[in-house]
C-alpha positions in Angstrom: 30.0 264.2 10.7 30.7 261.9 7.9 33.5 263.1 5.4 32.6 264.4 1.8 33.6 261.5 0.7 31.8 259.1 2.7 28.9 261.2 1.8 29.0 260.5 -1.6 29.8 257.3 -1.3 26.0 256.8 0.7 24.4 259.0 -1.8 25.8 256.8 -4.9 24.6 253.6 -2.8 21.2 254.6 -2.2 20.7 255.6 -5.8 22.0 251.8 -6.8 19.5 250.2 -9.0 17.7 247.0 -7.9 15.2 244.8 -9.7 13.9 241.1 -9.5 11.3 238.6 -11.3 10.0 235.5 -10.0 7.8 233.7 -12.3 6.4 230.2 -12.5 4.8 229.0 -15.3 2.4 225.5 -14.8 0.8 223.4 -17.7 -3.1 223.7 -17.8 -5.1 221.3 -20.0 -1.6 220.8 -21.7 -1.0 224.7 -22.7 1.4 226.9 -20.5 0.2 229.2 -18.4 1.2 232.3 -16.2 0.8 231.0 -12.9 3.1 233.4 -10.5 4.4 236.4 -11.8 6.4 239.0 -9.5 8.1 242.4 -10.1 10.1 245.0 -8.1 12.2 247.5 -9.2 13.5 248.0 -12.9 12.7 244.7 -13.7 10.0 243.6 -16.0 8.6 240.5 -17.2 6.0 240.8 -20.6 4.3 237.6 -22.5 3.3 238.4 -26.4 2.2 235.2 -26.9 0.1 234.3 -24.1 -2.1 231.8 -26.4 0.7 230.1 -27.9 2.9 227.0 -27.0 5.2 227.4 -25.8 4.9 230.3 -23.5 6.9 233.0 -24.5 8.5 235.9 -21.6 9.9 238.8 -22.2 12.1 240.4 -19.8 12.9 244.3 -19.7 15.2 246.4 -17.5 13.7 249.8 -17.8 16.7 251.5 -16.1 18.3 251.1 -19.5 21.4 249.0 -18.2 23.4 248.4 -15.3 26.5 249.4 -13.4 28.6 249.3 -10.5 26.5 248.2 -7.1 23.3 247.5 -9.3 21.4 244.1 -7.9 19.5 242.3 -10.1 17.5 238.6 -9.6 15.8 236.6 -12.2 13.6 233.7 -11.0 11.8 231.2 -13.3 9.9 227.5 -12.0 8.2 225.8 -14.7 5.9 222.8 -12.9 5.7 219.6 -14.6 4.8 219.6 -18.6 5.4 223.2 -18.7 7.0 225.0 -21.3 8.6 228.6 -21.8 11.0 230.1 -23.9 12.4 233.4 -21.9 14.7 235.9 -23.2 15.4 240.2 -23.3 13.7 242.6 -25.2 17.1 244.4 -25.7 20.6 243.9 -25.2 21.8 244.1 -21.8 24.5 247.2 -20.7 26.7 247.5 -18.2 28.9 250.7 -18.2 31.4 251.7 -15.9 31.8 251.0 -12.1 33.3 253.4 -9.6 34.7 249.7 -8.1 31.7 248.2 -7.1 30.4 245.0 -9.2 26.8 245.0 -10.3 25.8 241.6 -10.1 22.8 239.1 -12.0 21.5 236.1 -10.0 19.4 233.9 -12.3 17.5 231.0 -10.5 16.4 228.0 -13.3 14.1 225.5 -12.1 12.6 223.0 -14.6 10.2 220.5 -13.3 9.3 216.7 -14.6 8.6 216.3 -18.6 8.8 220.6 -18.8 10.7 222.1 -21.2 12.6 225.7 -21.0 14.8 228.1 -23.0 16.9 230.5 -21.7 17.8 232.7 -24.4 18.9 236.4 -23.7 19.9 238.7 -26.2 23.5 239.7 -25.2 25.0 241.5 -22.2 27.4 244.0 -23.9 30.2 245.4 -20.9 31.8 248.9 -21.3 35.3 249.7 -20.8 35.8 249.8 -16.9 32.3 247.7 -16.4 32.5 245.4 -13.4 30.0 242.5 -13.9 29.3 239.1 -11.5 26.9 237.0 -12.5 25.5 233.5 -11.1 23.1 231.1 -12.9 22.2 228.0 -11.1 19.6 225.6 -12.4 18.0 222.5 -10.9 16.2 220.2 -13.5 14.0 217.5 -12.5 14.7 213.8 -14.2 12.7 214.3 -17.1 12.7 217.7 -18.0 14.7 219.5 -21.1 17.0 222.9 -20.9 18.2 224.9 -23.3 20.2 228.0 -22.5 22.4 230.4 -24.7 24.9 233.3 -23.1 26.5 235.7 -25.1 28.9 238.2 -23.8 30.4 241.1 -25.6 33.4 242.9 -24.1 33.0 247.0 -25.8 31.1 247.8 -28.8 33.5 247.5 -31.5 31.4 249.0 -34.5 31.2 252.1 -32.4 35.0 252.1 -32.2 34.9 251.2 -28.2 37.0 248.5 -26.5 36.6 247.2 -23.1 40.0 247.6 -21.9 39.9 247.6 -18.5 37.4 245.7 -15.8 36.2 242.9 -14.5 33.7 240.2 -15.4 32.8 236.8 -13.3 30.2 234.3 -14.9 29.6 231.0 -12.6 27.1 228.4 -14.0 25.9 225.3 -11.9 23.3 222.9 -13.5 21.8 220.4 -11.1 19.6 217.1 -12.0 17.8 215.3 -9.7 19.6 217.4 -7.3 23.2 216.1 -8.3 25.7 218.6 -10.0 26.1 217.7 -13.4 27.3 221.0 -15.0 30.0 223.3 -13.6 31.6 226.2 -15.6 33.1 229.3 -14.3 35.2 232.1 -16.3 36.6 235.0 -14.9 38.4 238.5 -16.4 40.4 240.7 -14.1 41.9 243.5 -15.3 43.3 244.6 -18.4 40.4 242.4 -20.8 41.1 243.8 -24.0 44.9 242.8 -23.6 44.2 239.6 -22.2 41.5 238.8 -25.3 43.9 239.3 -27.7 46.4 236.6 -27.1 46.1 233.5 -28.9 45.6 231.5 -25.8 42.1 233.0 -24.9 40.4 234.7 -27.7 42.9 235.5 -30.6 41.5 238.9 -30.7 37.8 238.1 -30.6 35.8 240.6 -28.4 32.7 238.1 -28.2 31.9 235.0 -26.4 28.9 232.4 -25.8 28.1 229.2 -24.4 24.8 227.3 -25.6 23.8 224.4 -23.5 21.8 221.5 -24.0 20.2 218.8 -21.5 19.8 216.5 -22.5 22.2 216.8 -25.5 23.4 214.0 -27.7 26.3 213.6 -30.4 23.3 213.4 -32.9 21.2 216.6 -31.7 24.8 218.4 -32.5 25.1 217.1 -36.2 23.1 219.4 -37.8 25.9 222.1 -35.8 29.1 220.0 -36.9 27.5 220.1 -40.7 27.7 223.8 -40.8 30.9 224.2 -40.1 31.7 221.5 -42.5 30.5 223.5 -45.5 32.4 224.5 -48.3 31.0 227.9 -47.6 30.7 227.3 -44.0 28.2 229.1 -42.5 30.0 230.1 -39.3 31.6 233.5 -39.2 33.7 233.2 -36.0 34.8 230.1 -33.8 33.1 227.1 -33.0 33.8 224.7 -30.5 31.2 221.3 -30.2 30.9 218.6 -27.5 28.4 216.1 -25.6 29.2 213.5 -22.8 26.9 212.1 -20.2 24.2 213.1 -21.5 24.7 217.4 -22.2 25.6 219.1 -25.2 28.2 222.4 -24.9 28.7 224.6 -27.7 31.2 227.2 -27.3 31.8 230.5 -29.9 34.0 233.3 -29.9 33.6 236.4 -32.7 35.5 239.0 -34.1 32.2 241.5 -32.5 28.6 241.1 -31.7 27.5 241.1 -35.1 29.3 237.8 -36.1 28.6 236.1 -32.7 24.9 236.7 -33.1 24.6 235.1 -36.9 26.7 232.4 -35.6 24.5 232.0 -32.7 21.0 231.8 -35.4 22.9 229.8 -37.1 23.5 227.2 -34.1 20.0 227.6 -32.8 18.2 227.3 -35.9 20.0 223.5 -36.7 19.1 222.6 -33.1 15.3 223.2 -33.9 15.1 226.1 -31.6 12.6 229.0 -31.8 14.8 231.8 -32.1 13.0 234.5 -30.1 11.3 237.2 -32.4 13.6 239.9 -30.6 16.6 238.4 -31.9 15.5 239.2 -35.6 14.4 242.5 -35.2 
């Protein structure tokens, strides 16, 4: 007879949410177009613009968040000349873990001349939240990525930190089936402490990465100018580079609030369509 213990640990298991998408989106006549479109668990996948170009998806966890032992997989393929923009309807959660890590696989795959943007709201991690999360993208010669990742470690306008946890975010992008984008960070521990020293985030309680591919020195001008203002636009910091053909922009914030302006502010200069989510 299994041990009280044991027992709960079986019962918290088999309540463990799970949830994936798989969606493929193909050009028809020259407009996007739903081709594939797959749903299990708390995962949902909406289109408010199904006439317009490009395609716009909007995905939604109706569990409300995520935590410890949660599984969820997000899988896009847009065939050649297609076009999407895919983001959240909210703000991703992830609360506290009894030890186990919930974990986000996201699967990117852009074919010949299509052109996609990966552009979730946040994922916000409570104190003790234990978060692993993989993207991996394969882009075909040709086509055109943009994707923007903003983490935010406690909600410090409700007066929460993220002190203790863990958070692993791996990122591979692929072209014509040859690795040309590999970034990894990882946060064991105490976080909050580790934030505050100079070395990492001087305090700053929010991060993101924007990516661009392909991604030139003068796609990023219009970026470099607004920091270059006498007012400058930015309200955390900035980081801005290209070679071989990608774009990075790195940020760090004092909170969500700043990271997200800072964030409109980047996407907007790059000519993006900041999703209508974002602004509400």
């Amino acid at each position: 007879m299994p041990s009280s213990l044991a027992l709960q640990r079986d019962i918290f298991a088999a309540n463990r949410a799970t949830g994936h998408i798989a969606l493929s989106v193909a050009a028809a006549g020259g407009v996007p177009r739903r081709k594939r479109v797959h749903e299990a668990g708390s995962l949902r996948v909406r289109f408010p613009n199904v006439a317009a170009e490009p395609l716009e998806a909007v995905i939604v966890n109706t569990g409300g968040g995520m935590t410890g032992g949660d599984r969820f997989a997000i899988e896009i393929a847009l065939e050649s000349g297609a076009s999407l923009i895919a983001g959240t309807a909210a703000a991703e959660k992830v609360y506290r873990s009894d030890g186990s890590d919930a974990e986000m696989n996201v699967t990117l795959g852009v074919g010949e001349g299509a052109r996609l943007a990966w552009l979730p709201q946040e994922t916000i991690l409570f104190d003790r939240a234990r978060l692993s999360r993989r993207i991996d993208v394969d882009l075909a010669d040709g086509a055109s990525l943009l994707m923007a990742e903003a983490v935010v470690f406690g909600r410090s306008a409700m007066g929460e930190a993220m002190n203790q946890g863990f958070f692993s975010d791996r990122w591979r992008v692929r072209r014509g089936g040859k690795l040309i984008y590999a970034d990894t960070a990882r946060l064991d521990g105490a976080i909050a402490a580790k934030l505050s020293e100079s070395a990492a985030a001087a305090g700053g309680v929010a991060i993101a990465n924007v990516l661009l591919v392909p991604g030139t020195e003068d796609q990023l001008a219009a970026v470099r100018a607004l920091g270059e203002t006498s007012s400058n636009s930015f309200l955390g910091e900035v980081g801005i580079s290209a070679w071989n053909g990608i774009a990075l922009v790195r940020l760090c914030a004092k909170d969500g609030a700043a990271l997200r302006h800072d964030l409109i502010a980047i996407l907007t200069a790059l000519g993006a369509q900041v999703p209508r989510l974002w602004l509400s």
